[in-house]
C-alpha positions, -999 to 999 in steps of 0.1 A, spaced: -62 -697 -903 -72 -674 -874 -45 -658 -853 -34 -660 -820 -6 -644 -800 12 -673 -794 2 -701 -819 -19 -711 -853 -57 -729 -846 -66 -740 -878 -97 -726 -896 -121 -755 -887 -112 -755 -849 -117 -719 -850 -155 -729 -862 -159 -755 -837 -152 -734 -807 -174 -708 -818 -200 -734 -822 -192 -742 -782 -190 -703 -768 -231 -700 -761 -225 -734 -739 -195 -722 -724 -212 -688 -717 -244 -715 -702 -219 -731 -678 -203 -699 -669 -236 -685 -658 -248 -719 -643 -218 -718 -618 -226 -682 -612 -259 -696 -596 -244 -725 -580 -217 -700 -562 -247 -682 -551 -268 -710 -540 -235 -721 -518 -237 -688 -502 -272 -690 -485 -262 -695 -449 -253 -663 -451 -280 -650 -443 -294 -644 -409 -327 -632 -391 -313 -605 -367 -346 -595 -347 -385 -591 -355 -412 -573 -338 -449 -575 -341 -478 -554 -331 -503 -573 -307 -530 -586 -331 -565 -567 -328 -600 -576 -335 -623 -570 -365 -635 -536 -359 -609 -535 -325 -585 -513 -311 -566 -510 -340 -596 -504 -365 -583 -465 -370 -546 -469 -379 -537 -482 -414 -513 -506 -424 -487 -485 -431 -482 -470 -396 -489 -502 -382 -457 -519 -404 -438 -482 -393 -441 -492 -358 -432 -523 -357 -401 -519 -384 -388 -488 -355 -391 -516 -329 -372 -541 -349 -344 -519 -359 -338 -506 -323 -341 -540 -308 -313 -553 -333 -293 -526 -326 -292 -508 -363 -302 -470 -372 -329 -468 -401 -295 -451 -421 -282 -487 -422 -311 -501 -444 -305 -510 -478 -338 -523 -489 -374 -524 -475 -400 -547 -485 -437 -553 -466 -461 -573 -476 -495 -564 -481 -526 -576 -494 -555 -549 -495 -546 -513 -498 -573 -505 -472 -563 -467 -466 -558 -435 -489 -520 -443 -492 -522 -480 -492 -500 -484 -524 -477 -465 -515 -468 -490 -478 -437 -502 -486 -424 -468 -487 -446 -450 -464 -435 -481 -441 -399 -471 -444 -400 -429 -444 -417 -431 -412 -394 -456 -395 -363 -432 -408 -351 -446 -434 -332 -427 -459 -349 -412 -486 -322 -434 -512 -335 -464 -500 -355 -484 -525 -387 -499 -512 -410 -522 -527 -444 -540 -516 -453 -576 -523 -485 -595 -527 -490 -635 -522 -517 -635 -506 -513 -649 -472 -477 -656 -478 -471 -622 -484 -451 -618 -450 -429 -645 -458 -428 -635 -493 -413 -599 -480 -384 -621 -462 -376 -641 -497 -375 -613 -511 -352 -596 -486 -329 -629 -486 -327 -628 -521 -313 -595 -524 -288 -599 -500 -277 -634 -516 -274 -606 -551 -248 -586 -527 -278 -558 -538 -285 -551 -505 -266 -562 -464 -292 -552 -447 -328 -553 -454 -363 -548 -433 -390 -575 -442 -427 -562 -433 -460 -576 -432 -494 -555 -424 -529 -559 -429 -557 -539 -417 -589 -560 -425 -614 -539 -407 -608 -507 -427 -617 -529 -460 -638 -502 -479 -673 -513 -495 -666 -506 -533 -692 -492 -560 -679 -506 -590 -694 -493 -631 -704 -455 -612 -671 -435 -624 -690 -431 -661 -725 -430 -654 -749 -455 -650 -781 -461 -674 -816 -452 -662 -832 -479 -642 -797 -496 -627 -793 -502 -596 -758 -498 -585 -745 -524 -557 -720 -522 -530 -691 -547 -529 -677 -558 -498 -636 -559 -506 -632 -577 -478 -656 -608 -487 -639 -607 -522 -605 -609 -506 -613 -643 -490 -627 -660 -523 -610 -672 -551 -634 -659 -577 -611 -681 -607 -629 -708 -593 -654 -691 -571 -650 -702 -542 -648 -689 -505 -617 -700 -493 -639 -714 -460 -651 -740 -490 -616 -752 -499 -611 -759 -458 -644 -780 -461 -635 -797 -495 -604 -810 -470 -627 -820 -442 -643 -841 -469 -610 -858 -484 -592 -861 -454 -621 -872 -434 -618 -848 -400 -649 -842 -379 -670 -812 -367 -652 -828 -330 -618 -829 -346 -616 -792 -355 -632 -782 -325 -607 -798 -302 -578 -788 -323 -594 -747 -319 -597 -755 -281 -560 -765 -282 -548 -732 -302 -566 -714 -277 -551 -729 -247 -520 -731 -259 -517 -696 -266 -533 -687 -229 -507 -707 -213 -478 -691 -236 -491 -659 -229 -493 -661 -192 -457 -678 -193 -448 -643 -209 -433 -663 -239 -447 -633 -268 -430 -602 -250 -396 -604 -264 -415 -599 -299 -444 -575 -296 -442 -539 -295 -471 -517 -274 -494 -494 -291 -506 -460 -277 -536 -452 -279 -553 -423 -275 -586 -415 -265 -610 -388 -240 -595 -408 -215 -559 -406 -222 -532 -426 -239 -533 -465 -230 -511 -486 -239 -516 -524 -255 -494 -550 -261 -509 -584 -258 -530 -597 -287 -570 -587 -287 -583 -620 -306 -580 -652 -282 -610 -660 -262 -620 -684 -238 -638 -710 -252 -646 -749 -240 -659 -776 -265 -692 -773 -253 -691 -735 -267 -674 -742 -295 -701 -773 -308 -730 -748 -307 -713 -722 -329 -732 -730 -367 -712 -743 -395 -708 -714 -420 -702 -731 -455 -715 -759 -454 -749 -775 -439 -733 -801 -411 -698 -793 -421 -667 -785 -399 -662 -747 -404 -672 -723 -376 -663 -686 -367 -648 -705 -335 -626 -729 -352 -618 -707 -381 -589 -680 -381 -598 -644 -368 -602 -614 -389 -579 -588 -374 -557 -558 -378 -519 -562 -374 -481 -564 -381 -449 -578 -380 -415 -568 -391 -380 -590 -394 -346 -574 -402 -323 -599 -422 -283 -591 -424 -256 -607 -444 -228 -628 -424 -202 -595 -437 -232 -568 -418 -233 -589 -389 -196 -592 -381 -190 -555 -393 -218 -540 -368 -205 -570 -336 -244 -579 -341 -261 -606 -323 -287 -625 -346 -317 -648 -336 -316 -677 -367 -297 -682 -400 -325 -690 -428 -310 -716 -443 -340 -724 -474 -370 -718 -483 -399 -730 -508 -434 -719 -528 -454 -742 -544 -485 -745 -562 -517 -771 -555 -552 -775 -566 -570 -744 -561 -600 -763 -547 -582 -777 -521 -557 -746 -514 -550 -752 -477 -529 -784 -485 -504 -755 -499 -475 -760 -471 -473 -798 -480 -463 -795 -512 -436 -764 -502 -424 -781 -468 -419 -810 -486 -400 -797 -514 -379 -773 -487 -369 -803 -469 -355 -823 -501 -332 -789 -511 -321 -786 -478 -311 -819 -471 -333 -822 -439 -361 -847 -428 -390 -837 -407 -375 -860 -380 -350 -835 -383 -370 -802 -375 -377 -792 -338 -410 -774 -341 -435 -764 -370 -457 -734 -373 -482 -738 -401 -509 -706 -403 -546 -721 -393 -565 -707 -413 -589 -730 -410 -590 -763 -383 -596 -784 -408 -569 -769 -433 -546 -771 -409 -552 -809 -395 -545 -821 -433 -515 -808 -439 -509 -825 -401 -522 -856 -414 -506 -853 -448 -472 -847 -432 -472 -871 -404 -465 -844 -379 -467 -844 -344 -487 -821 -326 -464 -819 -297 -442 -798 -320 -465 -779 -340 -483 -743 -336 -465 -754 -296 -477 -717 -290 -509 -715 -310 -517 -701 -339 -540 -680 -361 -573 -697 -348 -562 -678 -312 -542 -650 -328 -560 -641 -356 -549 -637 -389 -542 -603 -406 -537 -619 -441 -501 -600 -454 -487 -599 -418 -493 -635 -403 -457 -650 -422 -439 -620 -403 -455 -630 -368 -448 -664 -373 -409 -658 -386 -401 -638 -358 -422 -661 -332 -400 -689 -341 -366 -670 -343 -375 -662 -303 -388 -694 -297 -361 -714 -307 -337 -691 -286 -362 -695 -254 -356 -733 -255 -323 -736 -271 -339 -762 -298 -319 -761 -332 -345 -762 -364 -379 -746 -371 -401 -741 -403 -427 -716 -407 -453 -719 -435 -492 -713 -448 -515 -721 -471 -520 -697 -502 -555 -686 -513 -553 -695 -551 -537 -729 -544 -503 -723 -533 -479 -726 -503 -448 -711 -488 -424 -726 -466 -393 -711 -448 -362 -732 -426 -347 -716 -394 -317 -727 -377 -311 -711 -343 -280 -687 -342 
């Protein structure tokens, strides 16, 4: 017999509940989960602010990542109303460590926004998800009651990709030539399957059957579409100027250095790049540029505590993995899968923002999905923009917190295509 306070169990009941404590301690801790699961409204997007998006080798070539992310995190905090002593967490993400104190951005990011010196910091890599990966990851802590507030980077500076000499730092035999390796070119291939991720964007010409005119047109649309947002003044709320200084004094920037103006007939006489009479050209390609984007997230408890005024609740998000070969198709899988947790439909969803890479990458997952162009990239996207691989999921979260508060629409997903074979999806509802 085993004894308790009140009454006798008999010996062999005793055994039996034994037997059932690990699965009692397994449904403890699944309800644990669910409880937090219920909880994820609570977290909302307060403000983001991005630098304007430079050229390859543009205005911005000379300042690393890490001040880049600094200025726009001080932009975002002042703009929601917080002091850096209010952060509980920072998080960029990042791809290349391009500069001397690249892995160190996360907290270089933060000490030079103000930040307190307790504050822990951390920098994530998914490629180019890695600016939405920086807002899971801030979610996620808050939904662990680790963290109320948290800033959520993402910067890239492509053009100060160093050439690497790889096999010198013991000595090199007699005779052996050593080579230089561009880091940037090995960035943008997958070298598990070796393959330049233009290659994968051509492999989905081919299965989904777009044409050289297809891609073009849909590059002539990014473009315009971002000209006439621009001159309606739609990106000010969200970008923060850069000084520059030079012989000739400081100037100030603070509209995005990458769209051009382009027509078809430009565009068709721009040479296919991967592939002899393929679809890829520099024109309807994404730009490689130099910029950065920060979001702060709060929980519902920071919000009503500091009387703050937030832009969108996130209320899900989604990564999955593809086939490698085909690694643009990434957001399908993810918005997909989003949708189904959420309880949403796509009829459901006001506008879309997937990252165009590549035309043709971009018109598959269109095609794939079903969706309407009238509600996706409304603004443009990376073909006009450019796309500074760890900071394009920050520009696109905060352009579609401001855009759903410009036109009062309810529901937006942001998402991209993950080099690799993998995509990343994330649900905004309009505060």
């Amino acid at each position: 017999m085993c004894s308790y306070p009140t009454h006798q169990i008999p010996a062999a009941a005793c055994k039996q509940i034994s037997n059932l404590f690990p699965l009692l301690l397994l449904l403890t801790f699944i309800l644990i989960i669910l409880e937090l699961r219920c909880r994820w409204v609570e977290v909302f997007t307060l403000l983001g602010e991005e630098n304007s998006f430079r050229a390859f080798g543009g205005k911005l070539k000379d300042h690393t990542a890490t001040d880049l992310a600094a200025t726009a995190t001080t932009a975002a905090l002042q703009s929601a109303g917080l002091s850096p002593e209010q952060v509980d967490t920072a998080i960029c993400g990042n791809v290349s460590s391009t500069s001397v104190a690249g892995p160190y951005i996360a907290r270089h990011m933060a000490l030079q926004a103000g930040v307190k010196e307790s504050t822990p910091c951390l920098t994530v890599n998914r490629l180019c998800g890695s600016g939405f990966q920086s807002v899971l990851n801030g979610a996620q802590e808050i939904q662990l009651k680790e963290a109320e507030v948290a800033v959520c980077a993402g910067s890239e500076n492509m053009s100060m990709a160093p050439y690497i000499l790889r096999g010198a730092r013991f000595g090199t035999k007699l005779g052996v030539d050593l080579k230089l390796e561009d880091s940037l070119w090995a960035t943008l291939t997958d070298h598990g399957i070796k393959t330049p991720m233009g290659v994968t964007a051509e492999n989905l010409a081919a299965k989904y059957k777009l044409t050289r005119e297809e891609c073009d047109q849909f590059a002539l649309s990014s473009q315009q579409r971002w000209s006439a947002a621009n001159e309606d003044g739609r990106f000010e709320k969200e970008m923060v100027s850069i000084i520059l200084k030079s012989k000739k004094g400081d100037e100030e920037f603070k509209v995005d250095e990458h769209p051009k103006s382009t027509s078809l007939e430009k565009l068709a006489k721009l040479p296919t790049v991967f592939k002899k009479d393929g679809t890829v050209t520099a024109g309807n390609a994404s730009g490689i540029c130099d910029g950065a984007g920060s979001i702060v997230l709060a929980s519902e408890d920071a919000v009503k505590a500091n009387n703050l005024k937030p832009l969108a609740k996130l209320l899900g998000y989604q990564v999955s993995g593809c086939d490698p070969h085909i690694m643009g198709i990434g957001p399908v899988p993810a918005i997909r899968l989003l949708l189904e947790r959420t309880g949403y439909t796509l009829g459901d969803i006001d506008m879309v923002e997937i990252n165009e890479a590549f035309a043709p990458q971009t018109l598959a997952c269109m095609k794939e999905l079903g969706l309407d162009h009238s509600k996706t990239n409304v603004n443009g996207g990376a073909v006009a923009l450019g796309h500074p691989v760890g900071a394009s999921g920050s520009r696109i979260t905060a352009h579609l917190c401001y855009e759903l508060q410009r036109t009062q629409k309810k529901l937006a997903i942001g998402s991209a295509c993950i080099g690799g074979g993998q995509g990343i999806a994330l649900l905004l509802e309009r505060c």
